[in-house]
C-alpha positions, 0 to 999 in steps of 0.5 A: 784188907780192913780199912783203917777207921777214919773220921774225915775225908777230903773233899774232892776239891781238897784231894785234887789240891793235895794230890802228890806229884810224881817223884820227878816232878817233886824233886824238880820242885823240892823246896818251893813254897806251896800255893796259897791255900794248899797243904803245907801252909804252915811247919809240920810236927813229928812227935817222937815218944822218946828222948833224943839218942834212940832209936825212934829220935834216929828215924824222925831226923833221918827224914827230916829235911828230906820231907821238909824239902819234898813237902815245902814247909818247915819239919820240927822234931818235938821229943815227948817221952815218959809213960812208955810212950803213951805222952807223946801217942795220947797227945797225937791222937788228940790232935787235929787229923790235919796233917801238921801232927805227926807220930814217929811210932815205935812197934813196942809201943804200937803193938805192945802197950796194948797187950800190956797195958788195960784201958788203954786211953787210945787204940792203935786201930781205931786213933792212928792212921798209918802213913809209912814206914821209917826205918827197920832196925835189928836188935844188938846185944851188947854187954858193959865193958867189965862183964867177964864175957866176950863172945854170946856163947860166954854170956849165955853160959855167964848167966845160966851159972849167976841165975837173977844175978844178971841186970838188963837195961830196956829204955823203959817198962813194956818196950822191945828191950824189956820183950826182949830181955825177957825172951832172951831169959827164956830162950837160955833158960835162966832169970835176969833182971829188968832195970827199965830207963827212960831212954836208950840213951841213958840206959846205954850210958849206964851199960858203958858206964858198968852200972847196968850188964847187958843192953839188948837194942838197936844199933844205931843208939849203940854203934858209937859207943861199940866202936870206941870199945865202951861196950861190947857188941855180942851179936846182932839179933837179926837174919843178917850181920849189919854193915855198921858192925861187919864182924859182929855175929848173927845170933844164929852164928852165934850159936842160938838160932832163933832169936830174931829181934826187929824194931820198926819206926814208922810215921803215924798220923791221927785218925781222920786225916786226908786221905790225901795229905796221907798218900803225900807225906808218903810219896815223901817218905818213899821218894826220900830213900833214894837219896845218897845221904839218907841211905848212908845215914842209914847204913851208919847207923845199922838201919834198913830202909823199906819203903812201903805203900800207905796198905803195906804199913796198915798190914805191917802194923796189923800184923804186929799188933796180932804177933808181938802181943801173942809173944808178951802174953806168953812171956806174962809181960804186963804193965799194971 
């Protein structure tokens, strides 16, 4: 497997000191203060590149007291949104690779700022080093409440019969929801048009609002607002129905087999970061999918937990970076 490209590494005396316990022996110690000299001796930041309500903000709170109980330290949510992610990725790649900078990545931006975007200021190869994945979320598509349709198969057609007339929203240019409004598009055979926002949060304020008709993104910025009948939920791009919204269809059941639209949230850290303070937070991270709460936070909000090693995440992430840029080039999305 290809290394990650790496600017420091722990002493051996430093790695024997940020050695992670096992998962017995830090939940017999969750909450104790670590001693002196140790890593973490001070709060940590989780930088998540969008405003509070989506679903990268979901991810990085889900986990957050988990990792400060299992870690010792205080965890401090910091939301840095605007320039398609690139505000709050830029400001982590040129922190300390120290461990008390972290990145709640999201795979649009991971994998498609890149195939989007030249001279590109940082690489997710060469500046980011994978810690673990947070959660994986299926996209839902969901419609205004005054759009004349209530099932995907009367979208589908809603739309070939208006062609550039329908308006999707994306939580801004360049992110999943603007790769997949615009596969969407081609996968029916027709032209929408893309409103970007600065957020899910907003975006799905306006789709419930009648302002914007259609909103293709995770559930868990939408399920609220699906269950109280302020937006319509069509059908859940993914394998499977989500338990969250049970009697929501597959796309495939709903009759167009092959759109498939997932997102990953995942913890990055700057490149150049301990080895060790890496395999910790990920032994956090692990550990913190077996509990109860989490796991149904999680369910709630139409997740799904995968906990991978520190190589599983570097391959997920390498994997994306290949396939998700292949599908943004075929589909000519560019952000110059």
């Amino acid at each position: 497997m290809p290394r990650i490209s790496r600017r420091g590494l722990a002493t051996g005396a430093g790695a024997a000191l940020l050695a992670a316990p096992n998962l017995a022996a830090r939940a017999q110690n969750a909450g104790t203060t670590p001693p002196a000299g140790a890593w973490p001796s001070r709060p940590i930041t989780i930088v998540v590149p969008n405003p509070p309500g989506g679903g990268s903000d979901f991810a990085a709170r889900l986990y957050q007291e988990p990792l400060a109980r299992a870690l010792g330290t205080t965890v401090v949510i910091e939301n840095r949104p605007g320039a398609n992610g690139n505000i709050a990725i830029q400001h982590v790649v040129r922190s300390a690779p120290d461990g008390y900078t972290l990145l709640l990545q999201y795979n649009g931006y991971h994998a498609g700022n890149p195939a989007m975007m030249r001279n590109l200021p940082w690489d997710p190869v060469r500046d980011l080093a994978p810690v673990g994945m947070a959660t994986v979320a299926p996209h839902g598509i969901f419609a205004a409440p005054n759009l004349p349709v209530n099932t995907l198969a009367e979208l589908i057609a809603y739309a070939r019969a208006n062609p550039g007339k329908l308006n999707y929203a994306s939580s801004g240019n360049g992110s999943i929801q603007h790769i997949a409004g615009a596969m969407f598009a081609r996968a029916i055979g027709t032209e929408m048009v893309h409103v970007p926002y600065r957020g899910a949060a907003p975006a799905l304020q306006d789709v419930a609002g009648g302002r914007v008709e259609l909103f293709i993104t995770t559930p868990s910025s939408a399920i609220a607002l699906a269950q109280a009948g302020r937006v319509k939920a069509l059908a859940i791009a993914s394998a499977g129905r989500i338990s969250a919204l049970p009697e929501v269809p597959t796309t495939a059941e709903a009759g167009l087999p092959g759109f498939v639209v997932d997102a990953w949230f995942a913890i990055f850290a700057p490149a150049g970061t301990p080895p060790a303070i890496v395999e910790r937070i990920n032994a956090a991270m692990r550990a913190a999918t077996e509990l109860p709460d989490l796991r149904r936070r999680a369910e709630e909000g139409g997740v799904i937990l995968r906990p991978l090693t520190v190589a599983q995440m570097d391959e997920v992430a390498r994997r994306e970076i290949e396939t998700l840029g292949r599908t943004i080039r075929e589909a000519g999305i560019t952000l110059e």
